[in-house]
C-alpha positions as a Python dict, from the first residue, in 0.01 Angstrom:
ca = {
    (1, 'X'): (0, 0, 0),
    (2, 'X'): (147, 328, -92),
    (3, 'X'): (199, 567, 173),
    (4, 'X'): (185, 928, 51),
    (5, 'X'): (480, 1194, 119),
    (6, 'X'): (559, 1540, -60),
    (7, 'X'): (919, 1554, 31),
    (8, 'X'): (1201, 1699, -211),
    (9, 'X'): (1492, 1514, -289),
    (10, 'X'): (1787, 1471, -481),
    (11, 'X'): (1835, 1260, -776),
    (12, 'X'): (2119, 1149, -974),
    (13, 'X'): (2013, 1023, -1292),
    (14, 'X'): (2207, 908, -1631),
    (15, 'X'): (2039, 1003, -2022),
    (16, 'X'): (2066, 724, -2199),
    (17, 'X'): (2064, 771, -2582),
    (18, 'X'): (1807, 533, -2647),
    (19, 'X'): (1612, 577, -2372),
    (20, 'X'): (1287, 786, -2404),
    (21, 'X'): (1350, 923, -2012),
    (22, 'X'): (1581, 962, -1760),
    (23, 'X'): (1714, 713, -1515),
    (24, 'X'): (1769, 761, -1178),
    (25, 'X'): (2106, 592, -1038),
    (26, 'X'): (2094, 714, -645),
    (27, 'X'): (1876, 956, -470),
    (28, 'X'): (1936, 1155, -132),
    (29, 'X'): (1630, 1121, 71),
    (30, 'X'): (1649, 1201, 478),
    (31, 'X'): (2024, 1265, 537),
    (32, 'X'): (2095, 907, 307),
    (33, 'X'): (2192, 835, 2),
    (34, 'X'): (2065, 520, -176),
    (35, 'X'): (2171, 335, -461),
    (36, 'X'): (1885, 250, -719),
    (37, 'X'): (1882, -118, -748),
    (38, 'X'): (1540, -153, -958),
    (39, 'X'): (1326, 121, -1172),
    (40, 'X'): (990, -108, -1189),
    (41, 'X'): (785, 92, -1407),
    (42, 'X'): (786, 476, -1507),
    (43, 'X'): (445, 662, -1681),
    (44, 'X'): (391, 994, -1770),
    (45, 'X'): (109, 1195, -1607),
    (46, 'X'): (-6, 1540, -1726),
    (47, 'X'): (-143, 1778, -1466),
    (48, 'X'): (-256, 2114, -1735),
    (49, 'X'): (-6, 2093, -2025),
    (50, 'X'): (315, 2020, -1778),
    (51, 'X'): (418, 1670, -1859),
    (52, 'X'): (543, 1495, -1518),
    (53, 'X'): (755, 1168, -1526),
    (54, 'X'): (643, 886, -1242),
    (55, 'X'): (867, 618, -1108),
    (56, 'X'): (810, 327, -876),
    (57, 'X'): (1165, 182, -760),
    (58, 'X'): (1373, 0, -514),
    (59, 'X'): (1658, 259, -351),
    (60, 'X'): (1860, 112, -76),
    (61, 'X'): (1555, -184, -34),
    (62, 'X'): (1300, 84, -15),
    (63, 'X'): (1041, 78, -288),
    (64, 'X'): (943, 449, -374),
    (65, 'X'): (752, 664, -614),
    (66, 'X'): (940, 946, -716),
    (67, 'X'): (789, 1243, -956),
    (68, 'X'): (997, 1494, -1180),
    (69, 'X'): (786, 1777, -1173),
    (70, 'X'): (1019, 1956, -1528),
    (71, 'X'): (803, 2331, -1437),
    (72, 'X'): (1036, 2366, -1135),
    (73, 'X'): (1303, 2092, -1201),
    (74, 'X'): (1258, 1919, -890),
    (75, 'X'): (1234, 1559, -797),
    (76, 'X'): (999, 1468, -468),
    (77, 'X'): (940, 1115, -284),
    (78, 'X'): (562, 1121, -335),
    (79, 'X'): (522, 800, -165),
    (80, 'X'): (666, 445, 5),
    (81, 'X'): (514, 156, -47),
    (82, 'X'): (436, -81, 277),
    (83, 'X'): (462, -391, 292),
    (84, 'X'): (84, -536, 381),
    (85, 'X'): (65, -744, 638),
}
């Protein structure tokens, strides 16, 4: 179940060539840096006519969504997922 937060963080990401978006290698999130192990799925969602990327991954064995909101070129944790018990 996905457990909403609005928090800015920072993102290192690579631009692959062939890639049709960016992908995130680490990001700094409450004083630690994690490595991305897994992206699991990245869609686009449109709020007006600004185009924001989504991304559900694994970073340091935390699954996450992260949004790049390009307007103000900021990333933000908009969520963790829990594990359900």
């Amino acid at each position: 179940m996905l457990r909403p937060i609005h928090e800015a963080v920072d993102v290192g990401v690579v631009f692959p060539a062939r890639r049709p978006y960016p992908v995130p290698r680490w990001v700094r999130w409450r004083g630690e840096k994690r490595a991305v192990e897994e992206v699991h799925l990245v869609h686009e969602r449109r709020e007006g006519a600004i185009r924001q990327l989504v991304y559900s991954l694994t970073a340091g064995g935390v699954l996450l969504q992260l949004r790049f909101d390009p307007e103000h070129a900021r990333w933000y944790v908009d969520g963790v997922y829990d594990e359900e018990e």
